[in-house]
mmCIF file as Biopython writes it, N, C-alpha, C and O atoms, coordinates in Angstrom:
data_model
#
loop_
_atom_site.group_PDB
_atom_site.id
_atom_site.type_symbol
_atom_site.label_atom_id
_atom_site.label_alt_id
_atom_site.label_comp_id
_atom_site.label_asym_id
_atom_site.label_entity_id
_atom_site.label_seq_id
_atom_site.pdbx_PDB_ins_code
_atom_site.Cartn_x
_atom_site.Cartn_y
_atom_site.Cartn_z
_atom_site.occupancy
_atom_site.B_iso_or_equiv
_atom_site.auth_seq_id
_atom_site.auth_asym_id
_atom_site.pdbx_PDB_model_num
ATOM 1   N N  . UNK A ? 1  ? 10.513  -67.484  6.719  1.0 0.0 1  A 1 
ATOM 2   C CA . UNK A ? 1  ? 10.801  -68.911  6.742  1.0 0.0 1  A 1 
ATOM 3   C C  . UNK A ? 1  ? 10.546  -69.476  5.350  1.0 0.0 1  A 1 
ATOM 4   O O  . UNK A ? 1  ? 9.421   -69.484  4.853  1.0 0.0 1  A 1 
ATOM 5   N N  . UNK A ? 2  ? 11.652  -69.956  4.729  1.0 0.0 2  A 1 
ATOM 6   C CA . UNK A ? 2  ? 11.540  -70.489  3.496  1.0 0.0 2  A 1 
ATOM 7   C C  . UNK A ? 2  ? 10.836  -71.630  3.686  1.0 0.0 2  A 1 
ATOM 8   O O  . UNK A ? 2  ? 10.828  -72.220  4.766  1.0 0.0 2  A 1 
ATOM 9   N N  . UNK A ? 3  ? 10.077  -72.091  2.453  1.0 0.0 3  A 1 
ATOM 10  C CA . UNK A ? 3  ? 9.491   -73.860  2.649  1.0 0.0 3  A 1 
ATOM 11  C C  . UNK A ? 3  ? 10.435  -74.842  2.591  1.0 0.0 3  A 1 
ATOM 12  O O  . UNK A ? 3  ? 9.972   -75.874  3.079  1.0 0.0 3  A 1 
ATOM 13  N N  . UNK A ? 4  ? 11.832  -75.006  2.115  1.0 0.0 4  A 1 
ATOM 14  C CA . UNK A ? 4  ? 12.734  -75.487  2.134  1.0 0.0 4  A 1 
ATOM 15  C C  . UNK A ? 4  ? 13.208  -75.693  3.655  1.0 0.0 4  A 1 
ATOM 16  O O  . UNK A ? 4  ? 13.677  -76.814  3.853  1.0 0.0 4  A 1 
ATOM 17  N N  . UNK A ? 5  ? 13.179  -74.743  4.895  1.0 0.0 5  A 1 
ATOM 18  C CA . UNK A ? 5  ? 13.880  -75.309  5.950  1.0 0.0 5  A 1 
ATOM 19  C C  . UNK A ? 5  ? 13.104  -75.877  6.450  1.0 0.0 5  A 1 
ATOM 20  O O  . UNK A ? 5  ? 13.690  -76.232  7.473  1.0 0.0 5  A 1 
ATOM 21  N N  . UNK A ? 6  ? 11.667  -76.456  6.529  1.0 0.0 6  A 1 
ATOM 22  C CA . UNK A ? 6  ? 11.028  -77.776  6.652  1.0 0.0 6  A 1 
ATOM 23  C C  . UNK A ? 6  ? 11.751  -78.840  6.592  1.0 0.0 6  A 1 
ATOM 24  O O  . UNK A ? 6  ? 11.736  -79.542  7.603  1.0 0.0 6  A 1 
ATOM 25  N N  . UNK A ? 7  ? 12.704  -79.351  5.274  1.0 0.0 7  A 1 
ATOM 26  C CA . UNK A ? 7  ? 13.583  -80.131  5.081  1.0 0.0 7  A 1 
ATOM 27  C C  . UNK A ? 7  ? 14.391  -80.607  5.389  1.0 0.0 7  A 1 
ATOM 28  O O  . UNK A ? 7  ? 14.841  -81.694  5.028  1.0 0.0 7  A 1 
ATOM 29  N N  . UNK A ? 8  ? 14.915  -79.567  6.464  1.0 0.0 8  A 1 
ATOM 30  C CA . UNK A ? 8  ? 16.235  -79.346  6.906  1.0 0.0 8  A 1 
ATOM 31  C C  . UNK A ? 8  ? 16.398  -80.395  7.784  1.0 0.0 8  A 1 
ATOM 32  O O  . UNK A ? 8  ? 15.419  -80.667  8.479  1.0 0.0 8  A 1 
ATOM 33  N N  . UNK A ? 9  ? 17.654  -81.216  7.955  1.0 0.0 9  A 1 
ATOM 34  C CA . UNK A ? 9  ? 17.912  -82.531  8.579  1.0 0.0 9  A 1 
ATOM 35  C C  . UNK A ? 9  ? 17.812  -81.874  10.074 1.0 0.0 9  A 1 
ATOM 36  O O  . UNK A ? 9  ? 17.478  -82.691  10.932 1.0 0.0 9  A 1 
ATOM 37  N N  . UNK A ? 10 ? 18.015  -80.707  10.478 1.0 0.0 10 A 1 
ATOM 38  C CA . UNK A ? 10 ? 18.791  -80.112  11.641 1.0 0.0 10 A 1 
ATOM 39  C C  . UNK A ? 10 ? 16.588  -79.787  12.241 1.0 0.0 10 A 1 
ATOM 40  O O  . UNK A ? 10 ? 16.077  -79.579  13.342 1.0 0.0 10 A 1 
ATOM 41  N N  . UNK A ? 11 ? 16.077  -79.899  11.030 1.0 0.0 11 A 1 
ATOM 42  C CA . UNK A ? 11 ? 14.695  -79.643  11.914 1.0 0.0 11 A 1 
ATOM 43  C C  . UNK A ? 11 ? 14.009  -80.555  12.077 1.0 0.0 11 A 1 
ATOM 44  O O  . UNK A ? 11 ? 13.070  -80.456  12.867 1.0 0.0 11 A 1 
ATOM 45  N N  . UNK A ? 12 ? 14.229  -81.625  11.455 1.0 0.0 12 A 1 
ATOM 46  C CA . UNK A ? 12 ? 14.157  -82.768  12.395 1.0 0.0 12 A 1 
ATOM 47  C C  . UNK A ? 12 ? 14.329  -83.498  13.019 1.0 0.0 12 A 1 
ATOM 48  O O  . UNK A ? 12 ? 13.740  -84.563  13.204 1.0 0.0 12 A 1 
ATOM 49  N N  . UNK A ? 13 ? 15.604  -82.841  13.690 1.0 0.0 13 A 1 
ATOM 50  C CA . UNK A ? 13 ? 16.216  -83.504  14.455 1.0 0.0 13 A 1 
ATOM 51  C C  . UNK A ? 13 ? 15.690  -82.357  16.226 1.0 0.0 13 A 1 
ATOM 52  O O  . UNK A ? 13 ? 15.874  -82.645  17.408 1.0 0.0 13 A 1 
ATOM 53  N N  . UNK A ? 14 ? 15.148  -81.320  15.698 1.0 0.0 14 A 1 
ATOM 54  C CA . UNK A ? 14 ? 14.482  -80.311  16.749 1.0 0.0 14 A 1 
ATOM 55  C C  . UNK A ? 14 ? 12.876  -81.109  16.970 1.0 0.0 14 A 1 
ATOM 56  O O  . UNK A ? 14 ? 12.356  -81.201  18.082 1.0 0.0 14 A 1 
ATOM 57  N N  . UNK A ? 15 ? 12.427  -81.485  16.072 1.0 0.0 15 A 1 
ATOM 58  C CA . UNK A ? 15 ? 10.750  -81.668  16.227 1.0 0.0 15 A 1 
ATOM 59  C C  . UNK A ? 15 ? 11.016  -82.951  16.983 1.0 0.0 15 A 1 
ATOM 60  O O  . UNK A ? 15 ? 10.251  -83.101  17.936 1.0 0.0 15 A 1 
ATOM 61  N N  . UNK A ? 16 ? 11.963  -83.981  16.792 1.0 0.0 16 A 1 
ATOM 62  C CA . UNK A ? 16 ? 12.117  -85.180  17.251 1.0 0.0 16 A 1 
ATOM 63  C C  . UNK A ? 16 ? 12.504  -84.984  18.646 1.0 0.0 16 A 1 
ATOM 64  O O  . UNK A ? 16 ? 12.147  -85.880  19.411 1.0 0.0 16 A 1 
ATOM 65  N N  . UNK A ? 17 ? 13.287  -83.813  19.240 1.0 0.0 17 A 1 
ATOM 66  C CA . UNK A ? 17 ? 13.456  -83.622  20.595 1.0 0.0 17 A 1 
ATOM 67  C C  . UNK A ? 17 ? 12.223  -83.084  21.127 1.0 0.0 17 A 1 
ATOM 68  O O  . UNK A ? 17 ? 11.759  -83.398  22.223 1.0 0.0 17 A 1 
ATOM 69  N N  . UNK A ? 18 ? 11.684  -82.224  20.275 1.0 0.0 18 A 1 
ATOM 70  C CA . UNK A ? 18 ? 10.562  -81.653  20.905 1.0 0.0 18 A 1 
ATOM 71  C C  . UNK A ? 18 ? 9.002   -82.666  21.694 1.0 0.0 18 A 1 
ATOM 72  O O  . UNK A ? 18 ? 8.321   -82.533  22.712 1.0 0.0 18 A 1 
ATOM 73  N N  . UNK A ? 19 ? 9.027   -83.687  20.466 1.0 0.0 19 A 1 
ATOM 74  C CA . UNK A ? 19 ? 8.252   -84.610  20.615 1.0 0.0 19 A 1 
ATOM 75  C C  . UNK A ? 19 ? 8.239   -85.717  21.748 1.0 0.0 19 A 1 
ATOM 76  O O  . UNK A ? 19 ? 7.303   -86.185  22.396 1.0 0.0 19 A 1 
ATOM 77  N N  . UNK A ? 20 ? 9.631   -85.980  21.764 1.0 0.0 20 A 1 
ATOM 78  C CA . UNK A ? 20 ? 10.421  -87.069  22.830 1.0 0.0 20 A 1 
ATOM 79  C C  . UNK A ? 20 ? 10.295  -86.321  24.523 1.0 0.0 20 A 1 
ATOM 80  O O  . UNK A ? 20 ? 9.933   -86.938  25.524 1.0 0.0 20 A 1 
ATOM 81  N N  . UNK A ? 21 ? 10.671  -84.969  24.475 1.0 0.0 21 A 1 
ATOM 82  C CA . UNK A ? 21 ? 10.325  -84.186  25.563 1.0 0.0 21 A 1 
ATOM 83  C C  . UNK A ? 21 ? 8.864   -84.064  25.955 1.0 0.0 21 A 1 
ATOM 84  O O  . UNK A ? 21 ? 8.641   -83.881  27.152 1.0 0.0 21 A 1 
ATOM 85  N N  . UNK A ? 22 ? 8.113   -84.119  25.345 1.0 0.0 22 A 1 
ATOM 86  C CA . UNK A ? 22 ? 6.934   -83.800  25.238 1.0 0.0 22 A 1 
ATOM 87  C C  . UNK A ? 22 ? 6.341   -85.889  26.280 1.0 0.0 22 A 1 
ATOM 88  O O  . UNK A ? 22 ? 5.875   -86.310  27.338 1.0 0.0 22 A 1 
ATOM 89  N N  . UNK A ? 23 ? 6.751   -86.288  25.199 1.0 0.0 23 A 1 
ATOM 90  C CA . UNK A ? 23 ? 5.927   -87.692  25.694 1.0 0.0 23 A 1 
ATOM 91  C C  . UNK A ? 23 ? 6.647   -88.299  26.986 1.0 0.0 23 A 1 
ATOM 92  O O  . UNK A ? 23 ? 6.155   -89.225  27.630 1.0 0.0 23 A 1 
ATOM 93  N N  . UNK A ? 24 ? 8.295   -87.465  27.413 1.0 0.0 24 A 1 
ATOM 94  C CA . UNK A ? 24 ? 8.472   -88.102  28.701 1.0 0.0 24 A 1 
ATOM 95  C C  . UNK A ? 24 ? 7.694   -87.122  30.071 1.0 0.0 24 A 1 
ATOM 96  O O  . UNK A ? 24 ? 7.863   -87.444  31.247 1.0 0.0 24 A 1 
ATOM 97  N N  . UNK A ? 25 ? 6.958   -86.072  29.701 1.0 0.0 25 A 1 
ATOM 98  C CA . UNK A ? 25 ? 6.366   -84.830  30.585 1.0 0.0 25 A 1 
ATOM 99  C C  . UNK A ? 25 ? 4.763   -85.720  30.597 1.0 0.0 25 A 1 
ATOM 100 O O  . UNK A ? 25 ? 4.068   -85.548  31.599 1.0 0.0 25 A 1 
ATOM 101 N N  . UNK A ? 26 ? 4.272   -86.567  29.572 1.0 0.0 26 A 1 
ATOM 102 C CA . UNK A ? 26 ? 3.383   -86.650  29.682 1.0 0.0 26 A 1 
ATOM 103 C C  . UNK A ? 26 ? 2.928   -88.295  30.379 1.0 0.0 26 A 1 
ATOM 104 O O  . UNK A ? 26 ? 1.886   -88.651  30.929 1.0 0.0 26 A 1 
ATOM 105 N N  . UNK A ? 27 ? 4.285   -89.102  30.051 1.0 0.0 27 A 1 
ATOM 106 C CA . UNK A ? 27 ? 4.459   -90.183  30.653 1.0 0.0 27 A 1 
ATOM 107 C C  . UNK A ? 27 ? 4.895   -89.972  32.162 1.0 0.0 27 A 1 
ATOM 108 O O  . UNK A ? 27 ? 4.927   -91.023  32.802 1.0 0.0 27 A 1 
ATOM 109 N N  . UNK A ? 28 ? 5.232   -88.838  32.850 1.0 0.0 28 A 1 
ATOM 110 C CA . UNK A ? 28 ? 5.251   -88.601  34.305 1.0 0.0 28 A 1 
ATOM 111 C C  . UNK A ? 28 ? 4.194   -88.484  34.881 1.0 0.0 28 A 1 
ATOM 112 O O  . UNK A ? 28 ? 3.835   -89.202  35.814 1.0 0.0 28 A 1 
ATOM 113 N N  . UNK A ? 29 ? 3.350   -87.259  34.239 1.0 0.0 29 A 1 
ATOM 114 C CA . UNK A ? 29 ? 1.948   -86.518  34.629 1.0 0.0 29 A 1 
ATOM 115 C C  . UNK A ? 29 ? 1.125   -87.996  34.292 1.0 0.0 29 A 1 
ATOM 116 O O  . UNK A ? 29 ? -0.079  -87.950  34.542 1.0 0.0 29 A 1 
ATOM 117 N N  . UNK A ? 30 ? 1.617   -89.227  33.782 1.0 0.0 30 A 1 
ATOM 118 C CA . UNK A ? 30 ? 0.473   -89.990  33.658 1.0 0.0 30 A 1 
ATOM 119 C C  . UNK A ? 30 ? 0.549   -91.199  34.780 1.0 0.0 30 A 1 
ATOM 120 O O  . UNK A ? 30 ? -0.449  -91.812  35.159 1.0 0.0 30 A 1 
ATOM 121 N N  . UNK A ? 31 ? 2.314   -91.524  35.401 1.0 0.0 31 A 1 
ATOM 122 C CA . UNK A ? 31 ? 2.871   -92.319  36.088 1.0 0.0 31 A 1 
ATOM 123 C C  . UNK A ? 31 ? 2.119   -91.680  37.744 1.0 0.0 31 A 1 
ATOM 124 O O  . UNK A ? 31 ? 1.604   -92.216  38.725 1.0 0.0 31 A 1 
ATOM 125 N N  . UNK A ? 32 ? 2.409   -90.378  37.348 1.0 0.0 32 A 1 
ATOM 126 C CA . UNK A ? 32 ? 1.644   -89.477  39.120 1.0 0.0 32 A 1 
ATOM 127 C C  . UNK A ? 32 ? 0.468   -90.242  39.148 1.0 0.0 32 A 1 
ATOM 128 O O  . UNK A ? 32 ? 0.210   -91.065  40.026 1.0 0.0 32 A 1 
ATOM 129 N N  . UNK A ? 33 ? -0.439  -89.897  37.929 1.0 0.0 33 A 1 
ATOM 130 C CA . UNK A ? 33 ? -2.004  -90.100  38.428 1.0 0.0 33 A 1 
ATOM 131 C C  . UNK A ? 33 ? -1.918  -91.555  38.917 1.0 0.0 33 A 1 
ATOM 132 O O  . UNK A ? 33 ? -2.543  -92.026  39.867 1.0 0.0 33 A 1 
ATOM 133 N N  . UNK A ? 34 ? -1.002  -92.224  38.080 1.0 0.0 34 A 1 
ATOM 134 C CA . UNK A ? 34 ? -1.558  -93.975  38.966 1.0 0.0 34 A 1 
ATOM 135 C C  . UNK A ? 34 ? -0.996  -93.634  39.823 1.0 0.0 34 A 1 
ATOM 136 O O  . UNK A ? 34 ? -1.785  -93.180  40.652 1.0 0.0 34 A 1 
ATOM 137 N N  . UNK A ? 35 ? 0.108   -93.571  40.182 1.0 0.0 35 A 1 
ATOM 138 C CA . UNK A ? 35 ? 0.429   -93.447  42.246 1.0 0.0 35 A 1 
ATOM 139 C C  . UNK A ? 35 ? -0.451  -93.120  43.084 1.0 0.0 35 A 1 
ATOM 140 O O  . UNK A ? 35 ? -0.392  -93.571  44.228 1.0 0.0 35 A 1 
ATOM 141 N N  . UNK A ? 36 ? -1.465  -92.256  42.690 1.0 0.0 36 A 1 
ATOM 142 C CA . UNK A ? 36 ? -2.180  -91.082  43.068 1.0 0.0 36 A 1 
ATOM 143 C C  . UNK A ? 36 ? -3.474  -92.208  43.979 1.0 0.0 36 A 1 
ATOM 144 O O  . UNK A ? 36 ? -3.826  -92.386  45.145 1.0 0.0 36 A 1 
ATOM 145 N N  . UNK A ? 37 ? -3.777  -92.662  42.832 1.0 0.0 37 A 1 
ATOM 146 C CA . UNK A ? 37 ? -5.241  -93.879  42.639 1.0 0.0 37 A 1 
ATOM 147 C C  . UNK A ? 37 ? -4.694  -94.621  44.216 1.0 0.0 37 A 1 
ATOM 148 O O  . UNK A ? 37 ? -3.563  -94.862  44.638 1.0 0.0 37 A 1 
ATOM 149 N N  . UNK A ? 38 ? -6.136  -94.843  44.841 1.0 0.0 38 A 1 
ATOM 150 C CA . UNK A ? 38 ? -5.993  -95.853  45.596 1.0 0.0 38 A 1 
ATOM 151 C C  . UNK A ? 38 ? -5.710  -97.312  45.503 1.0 0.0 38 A 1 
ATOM 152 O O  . UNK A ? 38 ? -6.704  -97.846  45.011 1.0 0.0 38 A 1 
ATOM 153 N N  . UNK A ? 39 ? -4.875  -98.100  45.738 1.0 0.0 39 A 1 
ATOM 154 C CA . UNK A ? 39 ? -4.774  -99.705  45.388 1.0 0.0 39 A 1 
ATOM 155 C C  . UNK A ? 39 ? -5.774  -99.834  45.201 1.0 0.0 39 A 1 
ATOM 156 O O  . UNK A ? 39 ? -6.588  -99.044  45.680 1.0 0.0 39 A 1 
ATOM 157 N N  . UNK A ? 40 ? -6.212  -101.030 44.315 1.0 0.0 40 A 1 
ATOM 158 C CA . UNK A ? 40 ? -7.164  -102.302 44.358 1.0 0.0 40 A 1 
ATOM 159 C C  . UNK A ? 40 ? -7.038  -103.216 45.274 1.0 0.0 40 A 1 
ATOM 160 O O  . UNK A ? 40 ? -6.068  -103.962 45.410 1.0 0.0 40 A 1 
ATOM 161 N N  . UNK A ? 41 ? -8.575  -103.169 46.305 1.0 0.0 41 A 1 
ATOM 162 C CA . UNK A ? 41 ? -8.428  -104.342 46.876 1.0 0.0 41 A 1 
ATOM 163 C C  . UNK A ? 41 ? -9.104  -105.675 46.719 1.0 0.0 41 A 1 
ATOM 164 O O  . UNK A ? 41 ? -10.189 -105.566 46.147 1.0 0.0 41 A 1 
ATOM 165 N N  . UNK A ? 42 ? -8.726  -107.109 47.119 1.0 0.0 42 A 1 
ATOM 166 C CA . UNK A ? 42 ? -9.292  -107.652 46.794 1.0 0.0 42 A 1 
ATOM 167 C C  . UNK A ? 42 ? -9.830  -109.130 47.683 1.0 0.0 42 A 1 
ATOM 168 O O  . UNK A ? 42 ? -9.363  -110.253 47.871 1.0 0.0 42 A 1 
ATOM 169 N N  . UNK A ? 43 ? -10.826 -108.534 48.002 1.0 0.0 43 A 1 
ATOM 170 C CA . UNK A ? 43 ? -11.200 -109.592 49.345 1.0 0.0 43 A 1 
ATOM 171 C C  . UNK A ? 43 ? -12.129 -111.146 49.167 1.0 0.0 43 A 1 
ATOM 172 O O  . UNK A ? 43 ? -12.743 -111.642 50.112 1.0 0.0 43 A 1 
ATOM 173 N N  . UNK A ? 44 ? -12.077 -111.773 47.746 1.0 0.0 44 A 1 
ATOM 174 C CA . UNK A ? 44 ? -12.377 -112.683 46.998 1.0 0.0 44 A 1 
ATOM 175 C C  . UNK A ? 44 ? -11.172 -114.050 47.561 1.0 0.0 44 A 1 
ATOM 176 O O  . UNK A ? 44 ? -10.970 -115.027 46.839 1.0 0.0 44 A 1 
ATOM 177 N N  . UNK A ? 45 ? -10.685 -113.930 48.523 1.0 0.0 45 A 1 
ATOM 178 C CA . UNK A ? 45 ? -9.588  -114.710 49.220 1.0 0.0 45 A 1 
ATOM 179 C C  . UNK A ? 45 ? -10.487 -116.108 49.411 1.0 0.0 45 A 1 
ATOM 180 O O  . UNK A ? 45 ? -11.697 -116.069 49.637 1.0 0.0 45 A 1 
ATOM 181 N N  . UNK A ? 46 ? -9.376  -117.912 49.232 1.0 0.0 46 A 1 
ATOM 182 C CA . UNK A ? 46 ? -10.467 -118.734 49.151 1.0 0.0 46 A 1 
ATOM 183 C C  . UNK A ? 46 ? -10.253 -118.906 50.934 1.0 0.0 46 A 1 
ATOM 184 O O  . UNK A ? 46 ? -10.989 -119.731 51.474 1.0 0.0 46 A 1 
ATOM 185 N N  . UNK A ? 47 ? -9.516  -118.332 51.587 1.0 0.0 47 A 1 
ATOM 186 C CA . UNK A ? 47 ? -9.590  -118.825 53.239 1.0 0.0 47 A 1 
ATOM 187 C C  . UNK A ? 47 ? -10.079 -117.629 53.937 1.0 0.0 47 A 1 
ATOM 188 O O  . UNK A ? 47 ? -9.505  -117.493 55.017 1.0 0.0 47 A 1 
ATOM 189 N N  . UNK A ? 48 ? -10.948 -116.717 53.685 1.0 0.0 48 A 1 
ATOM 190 C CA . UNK A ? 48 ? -11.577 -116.306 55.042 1.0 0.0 48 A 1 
ATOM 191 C C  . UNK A ? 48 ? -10.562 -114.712 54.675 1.0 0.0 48 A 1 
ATOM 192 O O  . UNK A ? 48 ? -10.651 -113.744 55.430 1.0 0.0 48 A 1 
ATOM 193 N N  . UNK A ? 49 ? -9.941  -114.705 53.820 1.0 0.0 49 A 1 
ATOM 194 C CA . UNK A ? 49 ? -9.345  -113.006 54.169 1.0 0.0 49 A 1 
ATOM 195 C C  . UNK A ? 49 ? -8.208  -112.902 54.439 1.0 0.0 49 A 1 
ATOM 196 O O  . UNK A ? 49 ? -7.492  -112.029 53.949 1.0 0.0 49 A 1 
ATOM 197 N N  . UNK A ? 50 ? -7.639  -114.154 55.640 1.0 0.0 50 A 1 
ATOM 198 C CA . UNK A ? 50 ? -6.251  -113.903 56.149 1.0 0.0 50 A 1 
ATOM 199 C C  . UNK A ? 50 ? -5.378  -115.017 55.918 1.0 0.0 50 A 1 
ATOM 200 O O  . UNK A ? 50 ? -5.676  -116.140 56.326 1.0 0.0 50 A 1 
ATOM 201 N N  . UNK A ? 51 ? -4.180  -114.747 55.207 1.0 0.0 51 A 1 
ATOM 202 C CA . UNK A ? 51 ? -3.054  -115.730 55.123 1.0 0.0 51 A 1 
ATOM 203 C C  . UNK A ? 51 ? -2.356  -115.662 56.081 1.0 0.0 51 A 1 
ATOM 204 O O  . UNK A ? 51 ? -2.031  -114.650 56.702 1.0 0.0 51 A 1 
ATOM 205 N N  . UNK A ? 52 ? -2.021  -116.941 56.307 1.0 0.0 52 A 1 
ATOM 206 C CA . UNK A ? 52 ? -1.096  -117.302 57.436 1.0 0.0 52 A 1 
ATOM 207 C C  . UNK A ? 52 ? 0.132   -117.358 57.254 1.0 0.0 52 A 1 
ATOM 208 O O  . UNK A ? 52 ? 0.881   -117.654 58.185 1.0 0.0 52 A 1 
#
């Protein structure tokens, strides 16, 4: 590997897919864990808990 194909328009246009792939695998694995989480609940209601 020459130090020159560092340069190469065509390899960064590979690291830029690589990267983009990378952060939508990690933006899933991160979208799961919140699904995952139980809601927040919140029982600070000013009538007693239940809306009518």
């Amino acid at each position: 590997m020459t130090p020159l194909q560092i340069l190469d328009p065509v390899m960064a246009v590979v690291l830029l897919g690589i990267v983009t792939t990378l952060a939508i695998v990690f933006g899933f694995i991160w979208a799961y864990g919140k699904i995952r989480e139980p809601p927040e609940i919140h029982t600070d209601d000013e009538n007693g808990g239940h809306a009518a």
